[in-house]
MARLUM-86275 format. One record per atom (N, C-alpha, C, O): atom name; x, y, z; residue number from 0; residue in three letters. Coordinates in pm, 1 decimal, always signed. Example, Ala and Ser with C-alpha at 12.3 -4.5 7.8 and 13.67 -1.06 7.14 Angstrom:
2
{atom 'N',{+1319.0,-569.0,+780.0},0,'ala'}
{atom 'CA',{+1230.0,-450.0,+780.0},0,'ala'}
{atom 'C',{+1320.0,-330.0,+780.0},0,'ala'}
{atom 'O',{+1423.6,-331.9,+846.5},0,'ala'}
{atom 'N',{+1285.0,-225.0,+708.0},1,'ser'}
{atom 'CA',{+1367.0,-106.0,+714.0},1,'ser'}
{atom 'C',{+1290.0,+3.0,+787.0},1,'ser'}
{atom 'O',{+1340.9,+113.8,+803.9},1,'ser'}
//
This chain:
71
{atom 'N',{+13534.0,-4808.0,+26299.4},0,'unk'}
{atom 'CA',{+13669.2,-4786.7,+26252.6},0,'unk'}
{atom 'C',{+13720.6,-4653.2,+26305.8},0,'unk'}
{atom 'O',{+13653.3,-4552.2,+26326.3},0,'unk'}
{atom 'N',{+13845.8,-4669.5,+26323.7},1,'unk'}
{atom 'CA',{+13904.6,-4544.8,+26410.6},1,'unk'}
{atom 'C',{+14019.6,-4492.9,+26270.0},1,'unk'}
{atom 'O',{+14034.6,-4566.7,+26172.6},1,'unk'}
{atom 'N',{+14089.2,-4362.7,+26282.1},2,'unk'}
{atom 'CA',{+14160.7,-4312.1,+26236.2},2,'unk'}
{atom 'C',{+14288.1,-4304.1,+26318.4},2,'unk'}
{atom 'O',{+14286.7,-4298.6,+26441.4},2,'unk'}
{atom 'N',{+14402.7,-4303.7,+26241.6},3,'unk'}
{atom 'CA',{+14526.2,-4316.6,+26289.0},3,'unk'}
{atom 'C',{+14506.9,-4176.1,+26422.2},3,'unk'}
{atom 'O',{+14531.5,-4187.9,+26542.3},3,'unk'}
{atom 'N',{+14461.8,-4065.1,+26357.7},4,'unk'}
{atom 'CA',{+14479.1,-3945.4,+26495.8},4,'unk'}
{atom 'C',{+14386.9,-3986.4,+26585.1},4,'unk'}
{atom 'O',{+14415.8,-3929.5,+26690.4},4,'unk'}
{atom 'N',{+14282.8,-4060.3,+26602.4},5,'unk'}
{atom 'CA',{+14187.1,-4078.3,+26656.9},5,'unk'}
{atom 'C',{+14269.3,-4223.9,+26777.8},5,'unk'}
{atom 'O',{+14269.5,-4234.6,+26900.5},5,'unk'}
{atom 'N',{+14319.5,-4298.9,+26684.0},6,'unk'}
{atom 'CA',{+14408.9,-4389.5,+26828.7},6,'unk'}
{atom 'C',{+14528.5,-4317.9,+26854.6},6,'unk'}
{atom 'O',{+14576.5,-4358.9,+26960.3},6,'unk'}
{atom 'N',{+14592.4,-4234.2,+26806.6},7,'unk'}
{atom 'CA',{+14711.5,-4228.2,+26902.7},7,'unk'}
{atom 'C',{+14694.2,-4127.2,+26996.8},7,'unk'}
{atom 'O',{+14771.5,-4118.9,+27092.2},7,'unk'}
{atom 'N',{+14590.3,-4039.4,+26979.3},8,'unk'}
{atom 'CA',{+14448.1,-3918.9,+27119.5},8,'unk'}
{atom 'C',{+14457.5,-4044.6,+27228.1},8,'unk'}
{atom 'O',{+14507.6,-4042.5,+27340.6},8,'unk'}
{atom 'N',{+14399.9,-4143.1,+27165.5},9,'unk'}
{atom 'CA',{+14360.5,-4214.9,+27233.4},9,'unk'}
{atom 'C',{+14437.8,-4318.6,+27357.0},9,'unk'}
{atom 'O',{+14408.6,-4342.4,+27474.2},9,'unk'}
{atom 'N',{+14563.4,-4370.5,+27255.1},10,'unk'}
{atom 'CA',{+14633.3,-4419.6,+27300.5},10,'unk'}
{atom 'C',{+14777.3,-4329.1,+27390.8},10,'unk'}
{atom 'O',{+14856.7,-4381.3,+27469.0},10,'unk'}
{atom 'N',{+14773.8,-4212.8,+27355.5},11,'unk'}
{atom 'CA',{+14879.9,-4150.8,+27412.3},11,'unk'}
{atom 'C',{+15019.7,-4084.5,+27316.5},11,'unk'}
{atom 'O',{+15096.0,-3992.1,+27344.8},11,'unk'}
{atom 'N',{+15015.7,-4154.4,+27221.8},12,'unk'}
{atom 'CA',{+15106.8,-4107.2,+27123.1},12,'unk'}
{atom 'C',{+15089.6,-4033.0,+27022.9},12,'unk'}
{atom 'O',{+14994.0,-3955.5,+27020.3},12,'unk'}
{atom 'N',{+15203.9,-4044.0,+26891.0},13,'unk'}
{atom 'CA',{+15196.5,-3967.7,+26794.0},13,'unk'}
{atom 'C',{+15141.1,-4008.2,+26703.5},13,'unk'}
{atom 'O',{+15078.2,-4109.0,+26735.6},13,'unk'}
{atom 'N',{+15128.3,-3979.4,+26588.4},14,'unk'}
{atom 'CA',{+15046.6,-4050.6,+26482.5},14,'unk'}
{atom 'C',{+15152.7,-4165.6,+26431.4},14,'unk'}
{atom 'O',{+15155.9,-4288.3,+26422.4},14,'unk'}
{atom 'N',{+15236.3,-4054.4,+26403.9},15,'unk'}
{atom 'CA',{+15420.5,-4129.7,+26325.6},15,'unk'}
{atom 'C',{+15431.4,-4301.2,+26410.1},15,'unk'}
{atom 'O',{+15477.3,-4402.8,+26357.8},15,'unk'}
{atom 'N',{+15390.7,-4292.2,+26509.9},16,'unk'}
{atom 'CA',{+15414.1,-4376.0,+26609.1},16,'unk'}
{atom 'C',{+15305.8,-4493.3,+26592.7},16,'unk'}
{atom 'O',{+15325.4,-4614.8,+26596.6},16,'unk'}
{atom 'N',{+15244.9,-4457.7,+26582.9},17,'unk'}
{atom 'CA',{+15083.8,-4587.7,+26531.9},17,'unk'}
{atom 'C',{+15111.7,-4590.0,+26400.4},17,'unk'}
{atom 'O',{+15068.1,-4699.5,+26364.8},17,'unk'}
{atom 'N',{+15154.7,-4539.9,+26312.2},18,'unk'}
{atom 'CA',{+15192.0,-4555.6,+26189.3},18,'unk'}
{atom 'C',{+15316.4,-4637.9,+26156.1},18,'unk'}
{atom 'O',{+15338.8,-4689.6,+26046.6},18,'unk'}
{atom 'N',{+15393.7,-4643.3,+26263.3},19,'unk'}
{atom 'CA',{+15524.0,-4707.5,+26252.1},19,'unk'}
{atom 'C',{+15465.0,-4872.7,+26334.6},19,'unk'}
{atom 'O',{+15517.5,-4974.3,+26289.1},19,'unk'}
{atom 'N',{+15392.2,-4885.1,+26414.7},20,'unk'}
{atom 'CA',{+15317.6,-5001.8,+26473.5},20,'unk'}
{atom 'C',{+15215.4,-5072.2,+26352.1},20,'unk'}
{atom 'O',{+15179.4,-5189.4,+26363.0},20,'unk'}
{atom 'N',{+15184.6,-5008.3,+26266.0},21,'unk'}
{atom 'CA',{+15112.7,-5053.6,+26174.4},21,'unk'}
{atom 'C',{+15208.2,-5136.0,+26099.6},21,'unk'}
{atom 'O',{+15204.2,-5258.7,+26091.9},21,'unk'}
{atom 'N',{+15311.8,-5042.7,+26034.2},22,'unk'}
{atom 'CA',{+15367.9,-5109.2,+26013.4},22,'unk'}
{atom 'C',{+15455.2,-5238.3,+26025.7},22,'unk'}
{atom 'O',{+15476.2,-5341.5,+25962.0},22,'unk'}
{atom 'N',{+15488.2,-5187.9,+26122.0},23,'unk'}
{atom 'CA',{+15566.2,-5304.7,+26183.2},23,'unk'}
{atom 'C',{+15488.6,-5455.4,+26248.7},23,'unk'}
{atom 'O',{+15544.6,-5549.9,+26304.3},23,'unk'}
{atom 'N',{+15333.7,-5435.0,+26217.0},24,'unk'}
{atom 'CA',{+15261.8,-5546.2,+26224.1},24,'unk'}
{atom 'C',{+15186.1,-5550.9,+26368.6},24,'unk'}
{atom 'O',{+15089.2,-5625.9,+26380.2},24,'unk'}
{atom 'N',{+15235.7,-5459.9,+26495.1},25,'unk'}
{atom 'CA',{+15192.2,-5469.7,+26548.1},25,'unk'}
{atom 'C',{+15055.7,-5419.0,+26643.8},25,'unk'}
{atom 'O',{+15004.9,-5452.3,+26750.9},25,'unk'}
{atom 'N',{+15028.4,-5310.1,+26527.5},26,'unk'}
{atom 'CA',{+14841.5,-5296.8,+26518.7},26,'unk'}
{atom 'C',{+14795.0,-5363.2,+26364.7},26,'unk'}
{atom 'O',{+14854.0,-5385.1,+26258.8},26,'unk'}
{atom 'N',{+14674.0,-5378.9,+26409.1},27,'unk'}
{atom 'CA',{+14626.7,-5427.2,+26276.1},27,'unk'}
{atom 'C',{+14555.4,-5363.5,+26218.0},27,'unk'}
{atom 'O',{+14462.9,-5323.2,+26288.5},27,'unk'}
{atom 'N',{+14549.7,-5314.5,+26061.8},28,'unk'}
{atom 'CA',{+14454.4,-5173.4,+26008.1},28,'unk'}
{atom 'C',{+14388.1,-5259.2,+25861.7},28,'unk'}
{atom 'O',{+14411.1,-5364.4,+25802.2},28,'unk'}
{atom 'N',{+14308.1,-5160.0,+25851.0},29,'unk'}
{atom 'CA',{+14253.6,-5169.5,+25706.5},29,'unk'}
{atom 'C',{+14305.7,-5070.7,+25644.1},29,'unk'}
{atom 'O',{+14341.0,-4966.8,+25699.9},29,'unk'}
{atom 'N',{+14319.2,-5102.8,+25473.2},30,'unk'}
{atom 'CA',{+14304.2,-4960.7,+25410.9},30,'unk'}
{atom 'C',{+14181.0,-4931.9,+25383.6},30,'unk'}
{atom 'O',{+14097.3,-5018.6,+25408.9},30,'unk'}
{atom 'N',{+14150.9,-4844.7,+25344.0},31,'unk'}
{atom 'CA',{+14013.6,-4719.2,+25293.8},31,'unk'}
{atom 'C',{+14093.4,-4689.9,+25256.9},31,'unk'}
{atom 'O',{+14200.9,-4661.5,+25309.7},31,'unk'}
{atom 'N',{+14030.2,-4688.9,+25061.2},32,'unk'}
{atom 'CA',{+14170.6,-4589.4,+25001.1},32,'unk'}
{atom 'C',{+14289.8,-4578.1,+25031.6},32,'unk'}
{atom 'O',{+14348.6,-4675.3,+25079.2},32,'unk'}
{atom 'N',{+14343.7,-4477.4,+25015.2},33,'unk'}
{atom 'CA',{+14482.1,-4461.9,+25071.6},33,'unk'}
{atom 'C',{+14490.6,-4449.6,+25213.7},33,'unk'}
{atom 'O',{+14602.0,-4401.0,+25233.0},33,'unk'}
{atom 'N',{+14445.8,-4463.4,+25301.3},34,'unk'}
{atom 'CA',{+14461.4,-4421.7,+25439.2},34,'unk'}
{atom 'C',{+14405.5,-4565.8,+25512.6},34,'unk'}
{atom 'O',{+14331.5,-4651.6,+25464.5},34,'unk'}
{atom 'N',{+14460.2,-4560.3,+25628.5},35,'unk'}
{atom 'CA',{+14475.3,-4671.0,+25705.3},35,'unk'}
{atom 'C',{+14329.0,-4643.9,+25836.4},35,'unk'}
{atom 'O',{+14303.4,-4542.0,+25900.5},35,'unk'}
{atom 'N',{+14280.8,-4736.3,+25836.8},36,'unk'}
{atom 'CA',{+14174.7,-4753.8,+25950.7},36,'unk'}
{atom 'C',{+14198.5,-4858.7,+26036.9},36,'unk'}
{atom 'O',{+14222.7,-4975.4,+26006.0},36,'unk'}
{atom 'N',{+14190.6,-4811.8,+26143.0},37,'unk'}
{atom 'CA',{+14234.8,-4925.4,+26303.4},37,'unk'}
{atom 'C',{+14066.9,-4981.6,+26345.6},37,'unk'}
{atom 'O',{+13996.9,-4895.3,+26398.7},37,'unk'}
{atom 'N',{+13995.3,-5137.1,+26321.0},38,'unk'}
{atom 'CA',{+13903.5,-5139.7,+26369.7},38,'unk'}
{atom 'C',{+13903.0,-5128.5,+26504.0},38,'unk'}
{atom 'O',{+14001.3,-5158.7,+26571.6},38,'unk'}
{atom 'N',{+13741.9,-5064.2,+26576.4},39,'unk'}
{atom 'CA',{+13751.8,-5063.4,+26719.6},39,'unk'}
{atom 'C',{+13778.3,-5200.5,+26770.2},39,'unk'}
{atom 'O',{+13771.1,-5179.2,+26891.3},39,'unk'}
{atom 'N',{+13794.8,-5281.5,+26762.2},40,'unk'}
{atom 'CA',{+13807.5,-5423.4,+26833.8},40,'unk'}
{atom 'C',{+13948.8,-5433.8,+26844.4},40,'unk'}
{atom 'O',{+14007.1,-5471.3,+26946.1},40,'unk'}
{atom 'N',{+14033.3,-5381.4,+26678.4},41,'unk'}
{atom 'CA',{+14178.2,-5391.7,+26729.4},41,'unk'}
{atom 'C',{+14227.0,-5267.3,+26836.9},41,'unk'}
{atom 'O',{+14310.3,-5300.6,+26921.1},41,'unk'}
{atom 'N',{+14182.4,-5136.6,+26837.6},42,'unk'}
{atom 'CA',{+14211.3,-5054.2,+26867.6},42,'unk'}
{atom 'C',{+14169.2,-5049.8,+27045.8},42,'unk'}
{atom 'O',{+14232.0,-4985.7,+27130.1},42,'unk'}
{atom 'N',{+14068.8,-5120.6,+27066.9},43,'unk'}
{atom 'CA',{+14039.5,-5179.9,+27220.1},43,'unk'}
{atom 'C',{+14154.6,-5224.2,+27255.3},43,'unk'}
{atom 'O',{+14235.1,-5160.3,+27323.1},43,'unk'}
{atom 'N',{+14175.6,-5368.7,+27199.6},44,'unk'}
{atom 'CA',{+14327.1,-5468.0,+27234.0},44,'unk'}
{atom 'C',{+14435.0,-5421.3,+27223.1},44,'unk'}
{atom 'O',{+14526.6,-5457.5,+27297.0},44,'unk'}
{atom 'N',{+14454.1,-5309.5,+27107.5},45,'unk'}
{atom 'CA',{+14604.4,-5255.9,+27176.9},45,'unk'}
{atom 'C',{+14578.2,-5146.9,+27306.4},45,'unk'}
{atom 'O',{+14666.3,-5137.2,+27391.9},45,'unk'}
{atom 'N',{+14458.2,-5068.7,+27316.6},46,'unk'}
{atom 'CA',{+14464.8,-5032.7,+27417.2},46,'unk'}
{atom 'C',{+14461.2,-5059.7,+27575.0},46,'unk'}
{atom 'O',{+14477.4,-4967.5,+27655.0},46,'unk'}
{atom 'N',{+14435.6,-5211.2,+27620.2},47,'unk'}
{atom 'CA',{+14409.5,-5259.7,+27707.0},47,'unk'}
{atom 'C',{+14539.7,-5309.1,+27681.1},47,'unk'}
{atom 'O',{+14588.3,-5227.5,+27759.4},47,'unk'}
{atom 'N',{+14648.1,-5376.3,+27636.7},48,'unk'}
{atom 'CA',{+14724.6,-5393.3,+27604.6},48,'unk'}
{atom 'C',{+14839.5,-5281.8,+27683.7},48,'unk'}
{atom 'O',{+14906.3,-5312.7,+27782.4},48,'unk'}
{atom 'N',{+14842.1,-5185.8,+27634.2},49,'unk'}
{atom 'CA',{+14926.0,-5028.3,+27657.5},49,'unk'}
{atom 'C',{+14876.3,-5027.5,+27800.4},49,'unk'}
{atom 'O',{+14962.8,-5041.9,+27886.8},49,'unk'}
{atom 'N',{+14782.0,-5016.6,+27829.4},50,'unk'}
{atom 'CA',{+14738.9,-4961.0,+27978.8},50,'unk'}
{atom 'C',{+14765.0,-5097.9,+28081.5},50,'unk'}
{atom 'O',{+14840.2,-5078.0,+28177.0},50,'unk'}
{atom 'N',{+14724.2,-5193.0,+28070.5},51,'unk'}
{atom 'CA',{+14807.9,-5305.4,+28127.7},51,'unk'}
{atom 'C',{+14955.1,-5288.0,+28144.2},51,'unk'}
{atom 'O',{+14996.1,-5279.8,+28259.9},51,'unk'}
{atom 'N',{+15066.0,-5278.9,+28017.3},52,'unk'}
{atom 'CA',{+15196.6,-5212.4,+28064.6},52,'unk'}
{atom 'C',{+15196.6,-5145.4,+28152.6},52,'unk'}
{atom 'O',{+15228.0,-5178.3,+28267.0},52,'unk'}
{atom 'N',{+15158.7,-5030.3,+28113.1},53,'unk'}
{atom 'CA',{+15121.9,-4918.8,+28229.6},53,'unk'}
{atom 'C',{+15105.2,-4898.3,+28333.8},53,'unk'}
{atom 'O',{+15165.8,-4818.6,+28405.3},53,'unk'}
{atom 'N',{+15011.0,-4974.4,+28362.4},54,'unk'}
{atom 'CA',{+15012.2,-4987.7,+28524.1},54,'unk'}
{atom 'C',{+15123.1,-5109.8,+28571.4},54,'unk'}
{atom 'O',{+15212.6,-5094.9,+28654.6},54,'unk'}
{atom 'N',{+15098.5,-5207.9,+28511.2},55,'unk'}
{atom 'CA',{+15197.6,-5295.6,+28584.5},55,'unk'}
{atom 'C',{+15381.1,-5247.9,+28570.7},55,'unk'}
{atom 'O',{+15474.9,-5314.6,+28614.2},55,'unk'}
{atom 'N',{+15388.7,-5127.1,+28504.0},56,'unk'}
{atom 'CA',{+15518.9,-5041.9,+28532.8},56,'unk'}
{atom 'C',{+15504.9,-4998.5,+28628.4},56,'unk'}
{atom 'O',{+15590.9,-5022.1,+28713.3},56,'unk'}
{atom 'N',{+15385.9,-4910.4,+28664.5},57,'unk'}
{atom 'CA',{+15347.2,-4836.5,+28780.9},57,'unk'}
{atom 'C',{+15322.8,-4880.3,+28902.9},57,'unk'}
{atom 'O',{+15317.6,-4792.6,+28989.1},57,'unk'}
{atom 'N',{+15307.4,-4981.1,+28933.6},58,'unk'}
{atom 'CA',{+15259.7,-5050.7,+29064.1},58,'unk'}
{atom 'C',{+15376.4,-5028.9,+29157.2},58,'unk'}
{atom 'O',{+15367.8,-4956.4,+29256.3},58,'unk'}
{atom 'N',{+15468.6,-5083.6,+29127.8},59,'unk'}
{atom 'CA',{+15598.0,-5085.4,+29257.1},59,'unk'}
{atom 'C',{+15604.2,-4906.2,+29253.9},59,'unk'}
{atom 'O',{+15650.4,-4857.8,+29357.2},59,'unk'}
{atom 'N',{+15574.7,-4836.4,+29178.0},60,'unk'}
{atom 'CA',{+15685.5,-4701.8,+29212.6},60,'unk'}
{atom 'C',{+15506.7,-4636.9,+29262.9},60,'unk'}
{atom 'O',{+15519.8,-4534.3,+29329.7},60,'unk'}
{atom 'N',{+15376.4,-4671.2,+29245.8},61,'unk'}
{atom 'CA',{+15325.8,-4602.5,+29339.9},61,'unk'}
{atom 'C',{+15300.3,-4706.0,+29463.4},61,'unk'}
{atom 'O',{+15258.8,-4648.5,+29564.0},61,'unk'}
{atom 'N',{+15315.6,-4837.1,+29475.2},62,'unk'}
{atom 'CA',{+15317.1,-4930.3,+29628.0},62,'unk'}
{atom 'C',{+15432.1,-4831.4,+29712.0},62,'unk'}
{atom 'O',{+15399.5,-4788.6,+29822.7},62,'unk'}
{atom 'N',{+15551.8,-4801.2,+29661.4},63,'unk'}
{atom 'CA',{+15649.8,-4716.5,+29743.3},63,'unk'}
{atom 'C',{+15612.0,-4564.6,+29760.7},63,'unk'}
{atom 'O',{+15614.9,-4499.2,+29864.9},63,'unk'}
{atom 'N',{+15589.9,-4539.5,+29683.3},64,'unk'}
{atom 'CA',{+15501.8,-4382.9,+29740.1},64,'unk'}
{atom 'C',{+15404.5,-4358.4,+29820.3},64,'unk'}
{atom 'O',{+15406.2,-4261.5,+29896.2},64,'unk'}
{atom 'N',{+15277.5,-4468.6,+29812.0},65,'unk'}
{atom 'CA',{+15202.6,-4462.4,+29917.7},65,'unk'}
{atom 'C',{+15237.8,-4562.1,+30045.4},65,'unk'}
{atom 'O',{+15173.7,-4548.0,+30149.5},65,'unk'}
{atom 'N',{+15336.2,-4658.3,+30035.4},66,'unk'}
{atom 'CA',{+15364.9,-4752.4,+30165.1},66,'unk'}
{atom 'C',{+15485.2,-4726.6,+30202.6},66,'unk'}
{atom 'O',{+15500.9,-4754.7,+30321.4},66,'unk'}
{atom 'N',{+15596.8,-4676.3,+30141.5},67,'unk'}
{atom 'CA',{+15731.8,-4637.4,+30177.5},67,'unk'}
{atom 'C',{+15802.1,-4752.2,+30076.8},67,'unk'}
{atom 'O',{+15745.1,-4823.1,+29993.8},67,'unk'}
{atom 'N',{+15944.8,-4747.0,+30111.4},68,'unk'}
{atom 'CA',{+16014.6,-4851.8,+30004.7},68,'unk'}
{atom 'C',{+16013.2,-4985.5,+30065.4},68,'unk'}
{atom 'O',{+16042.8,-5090.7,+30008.8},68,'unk'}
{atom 'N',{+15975.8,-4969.6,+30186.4},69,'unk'}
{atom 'CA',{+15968.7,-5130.8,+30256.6},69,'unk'}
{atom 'C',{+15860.5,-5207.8,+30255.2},69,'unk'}
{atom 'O',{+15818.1,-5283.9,+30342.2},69,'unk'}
{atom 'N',{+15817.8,-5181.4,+30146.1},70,'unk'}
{atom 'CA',{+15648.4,-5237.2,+30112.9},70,'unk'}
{atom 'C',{+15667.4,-5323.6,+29998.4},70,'unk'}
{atom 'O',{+15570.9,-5380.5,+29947.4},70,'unk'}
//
């Protein structure tokens, strides 16, 4: 089990921000007590998830940086 600061280190963001994804359903957590725990299995899938975006944002703007824009 991961902690909310522990995925958004992880993932790139803020806490507010995985906290607002929790909410909004689209991580999935446990509570412990009052506080929210991200299992590693969900916290894998949104991260492969995020980094998939990621690069597939990234592909055309580094294919044109390293091949020119006519690539």
């Amino acid at each position: 089990m991961k902690t909310l600061a522990e995925v958004a280190e992880g993932l790139m963001m803020s806490r507010s921000t995985v906290s607002r994804k929790i909410a909004a359903g689209e991580i999935q957590s446990v509570k412990a007590r009052n506080r929210h725990r991200i299992p590693c299995q969900e916290y894998r899938r949104v991260w492969e998830q995020t980094m998939g975006t990621v690069a597939r944002e990234s592909a055309a703007d580094l294919e044109a940086e390293l091949f020119g824009d006519d690539a």
